[in-house]
C-alpha positions in Angstrom: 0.0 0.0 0.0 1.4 3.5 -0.8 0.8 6.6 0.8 0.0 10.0 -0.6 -0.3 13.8 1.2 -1.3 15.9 -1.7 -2.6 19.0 0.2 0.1 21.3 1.0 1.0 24.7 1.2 4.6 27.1 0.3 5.8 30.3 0.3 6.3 30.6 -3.5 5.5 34.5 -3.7 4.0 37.2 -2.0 0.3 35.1 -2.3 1.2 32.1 -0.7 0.9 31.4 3.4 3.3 28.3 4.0 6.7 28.3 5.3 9.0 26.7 2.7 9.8 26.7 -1.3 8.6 24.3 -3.5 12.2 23.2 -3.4 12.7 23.0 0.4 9.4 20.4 0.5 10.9 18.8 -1.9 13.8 17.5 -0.2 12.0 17.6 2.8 9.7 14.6 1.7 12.7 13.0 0.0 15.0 13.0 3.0 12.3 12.7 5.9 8.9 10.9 5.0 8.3 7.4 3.3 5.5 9.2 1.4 5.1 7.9 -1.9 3.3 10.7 -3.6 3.1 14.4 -3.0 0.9 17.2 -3.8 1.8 21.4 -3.9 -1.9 23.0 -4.1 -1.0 26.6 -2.9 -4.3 28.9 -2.9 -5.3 30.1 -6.3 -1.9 30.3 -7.6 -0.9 28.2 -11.0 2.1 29.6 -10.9 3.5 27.7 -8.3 2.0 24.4 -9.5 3.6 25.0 -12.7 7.2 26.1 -11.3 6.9 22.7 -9.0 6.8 20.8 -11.6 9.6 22.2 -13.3 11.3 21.3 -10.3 10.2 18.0 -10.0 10.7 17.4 -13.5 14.6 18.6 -13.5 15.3 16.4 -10.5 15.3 13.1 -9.3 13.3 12.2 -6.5 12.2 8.7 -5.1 8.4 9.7 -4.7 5.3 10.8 -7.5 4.3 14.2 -7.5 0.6 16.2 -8.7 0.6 19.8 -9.0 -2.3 21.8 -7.6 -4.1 24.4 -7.0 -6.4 24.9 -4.5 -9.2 27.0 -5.8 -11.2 29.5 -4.0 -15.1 29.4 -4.8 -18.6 30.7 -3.9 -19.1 27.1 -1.9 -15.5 27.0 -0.1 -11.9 25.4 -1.6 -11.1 22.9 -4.1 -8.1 20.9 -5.0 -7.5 20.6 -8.4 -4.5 18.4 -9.6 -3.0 18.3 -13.1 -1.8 14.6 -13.3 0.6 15.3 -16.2 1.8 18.4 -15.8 -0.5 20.5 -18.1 -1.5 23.0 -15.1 -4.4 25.5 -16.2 -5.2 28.4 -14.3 -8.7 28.5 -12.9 -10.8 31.2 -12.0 -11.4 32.0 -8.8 -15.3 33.1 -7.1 -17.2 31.1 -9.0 -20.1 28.6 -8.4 -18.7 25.3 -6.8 -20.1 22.8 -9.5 -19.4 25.6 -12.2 -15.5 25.3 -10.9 -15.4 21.6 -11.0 -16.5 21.3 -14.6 -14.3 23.8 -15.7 -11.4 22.2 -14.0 -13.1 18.7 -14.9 -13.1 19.8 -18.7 -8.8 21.0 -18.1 -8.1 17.4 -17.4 -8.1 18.2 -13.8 -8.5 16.1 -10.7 -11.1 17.6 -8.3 -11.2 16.8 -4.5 -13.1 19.6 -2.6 -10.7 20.2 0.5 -11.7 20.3 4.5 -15.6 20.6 3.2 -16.7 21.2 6.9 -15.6 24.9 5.7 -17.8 27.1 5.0 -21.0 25.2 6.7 -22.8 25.5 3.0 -20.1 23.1 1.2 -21.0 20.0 2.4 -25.0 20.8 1.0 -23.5 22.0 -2.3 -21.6 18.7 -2.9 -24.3 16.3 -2.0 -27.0 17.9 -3.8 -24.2 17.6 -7.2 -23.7 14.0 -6.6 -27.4 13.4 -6.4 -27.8 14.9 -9.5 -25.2 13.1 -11.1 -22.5 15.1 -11.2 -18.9 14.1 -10.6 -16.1 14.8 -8.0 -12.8 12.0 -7.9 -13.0 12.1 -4.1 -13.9 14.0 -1.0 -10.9 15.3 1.6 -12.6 13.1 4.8 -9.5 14.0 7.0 -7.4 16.8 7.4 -4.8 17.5 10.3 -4.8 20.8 9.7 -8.6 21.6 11.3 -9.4 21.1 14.7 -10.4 18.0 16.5 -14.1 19.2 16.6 -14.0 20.5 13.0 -12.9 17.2 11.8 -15.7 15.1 14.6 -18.1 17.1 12.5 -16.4 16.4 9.1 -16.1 12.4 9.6 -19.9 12.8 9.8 -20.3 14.5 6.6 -17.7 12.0 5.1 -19.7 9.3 6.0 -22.8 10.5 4.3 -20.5 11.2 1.3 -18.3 7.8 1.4 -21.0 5.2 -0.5 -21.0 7.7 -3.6 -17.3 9.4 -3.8 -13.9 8.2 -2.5 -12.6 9.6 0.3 -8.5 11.3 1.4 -7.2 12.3 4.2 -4.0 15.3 4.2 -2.0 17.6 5.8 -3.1 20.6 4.4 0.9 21.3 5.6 1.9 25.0 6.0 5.0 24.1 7.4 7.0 21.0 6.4 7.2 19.2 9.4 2.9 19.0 9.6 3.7 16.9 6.1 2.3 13.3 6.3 0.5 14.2 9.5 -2.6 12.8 7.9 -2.7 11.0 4.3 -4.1 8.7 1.9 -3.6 4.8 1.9 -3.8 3.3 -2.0 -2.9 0.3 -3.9 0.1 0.6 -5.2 2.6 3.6 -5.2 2.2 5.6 -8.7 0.3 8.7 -9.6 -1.3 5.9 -11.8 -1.8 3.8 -9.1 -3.3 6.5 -6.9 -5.7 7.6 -9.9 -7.2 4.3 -10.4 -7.5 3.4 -6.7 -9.8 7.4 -6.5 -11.7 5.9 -9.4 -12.5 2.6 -8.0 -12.6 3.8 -4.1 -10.0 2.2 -3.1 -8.4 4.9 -1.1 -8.6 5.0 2.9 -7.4 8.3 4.8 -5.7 8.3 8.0 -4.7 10.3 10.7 -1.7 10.4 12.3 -1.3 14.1 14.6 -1.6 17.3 14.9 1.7 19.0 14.7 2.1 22.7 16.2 3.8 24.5 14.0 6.8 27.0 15.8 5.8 30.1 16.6 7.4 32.4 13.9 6.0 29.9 11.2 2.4 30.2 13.0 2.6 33.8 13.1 3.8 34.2 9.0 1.3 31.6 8.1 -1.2 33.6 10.2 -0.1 37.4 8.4 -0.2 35.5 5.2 -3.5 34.1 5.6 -5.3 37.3 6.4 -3.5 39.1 3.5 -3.5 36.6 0.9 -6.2 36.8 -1.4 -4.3 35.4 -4.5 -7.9 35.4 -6.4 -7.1 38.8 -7.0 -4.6 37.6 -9.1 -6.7 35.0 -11.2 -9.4 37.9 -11.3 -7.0 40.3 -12.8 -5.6 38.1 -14.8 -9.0 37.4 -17.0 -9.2 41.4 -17.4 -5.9 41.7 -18.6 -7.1 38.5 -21.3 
């Protein structure tokens, strides 16, 4: 069985609220974690997807690795992964379903993240699903919410578990919160991982909590209130 975290966070540019480069995770999972795949999904930022995998491309590194984005909506966030590189910038502030099909219609993966957050989410993706709509798996665990955010989302995953797979992740901000919850697949691949979302074969686990430091807290923290990087993806579909 191999094990993925594909939900985490780096300080790229002036947008993003996590503590280290795409470079610095990078040798971080290689040298410190037995993960097997790895996922980059700073907040509505392409950019970094794209530059990651010109990393990841360039070097050679024991584990898989999907670039993402995690998208700001009307409904709350959503990863979005670009198995094979071909990372397309989506907009930001739109409807939830509207986002996935866009994305959906990129080639992109789409797991909506923590959806305890906002309240609304978890409504918006049930009501898709019973109308036939698609998702490639839910985010049931995530070690970066609190232990009653997450009592509340194990509920909602279990209403959502017979119709969608189901991951658990880091959502990391710092490195050393990486692999502090993750998915269990068949296999080891990015291939491997795909088919096991398709056939629901995936199992998420927690592991901890980790407190970040406190300088990391308090930059995440700054970042985090001053981050809106949809401004970005807004501006950029003027300037087009």
């Amino acid at each position: 069985m191999g094990i993925a975290d594909l939900h985490a966070h780096t300080c790229q540019d002036g947008w993003a609220d996590g503590n280290q480069t795409v470079e610095e995770l990078f040798q971080y999972v290689e040298a410190q974690t037995d993960l097997d795949l790895f996922g980059i999904t700073d907040h509505d930022n392409a950019d970094t997807a794209r530059h990651a995998w010109e990393v990841y491309s360039r070097g050679s590194y024991r584990f898989g690795f999907l670039p993402g984005v995690e998208v700001t909506n009307q409904a709350g966030h959503l990863l979005c992964y670009f198995p094979m590189g071909k990372v397309a910038d989506i907009p930001s502030l739109r409807p939830f379903w509207w986002t996935v099909r866009y994305a959906q219609e990129r080639g992109a993966i789409c797991i909506p993240a923590h959806p305890v957050y906002p309240p609304w989410l978890a409504g918006s993706i049930s009501r898709g699903l019973r109308e036939g709509k698609r998702l490639d798996a839910v985010e049931a665990i995530n070690a970066g919410i609190g232990e009653r955010a997450q009592e509340k989302l194990n509920a909602i995953a279990a209403t959502l578990a017979p119709h969608v797979a189901v991951v658990g992740n880091s959502d990391a901000h710092h490195a050393a919160a990486i692999g502090s919850a993750y998915t269990r697949f068949p296999g080891s691949s990015v291939e491997d991982f795909l088919a096991a979302l398709k056939e629901r074969t995936t199992e998420p686990v927690f592991v901890e909590r980790t407190e970040m430091p406190h300088e990391a807290r308090t930059f995440t923290t700054r970042r985090s209130m001053t981050r809106p990087g949809w401004v970005r993806n807004i501006w950029r579909e003027i300037r087009a």
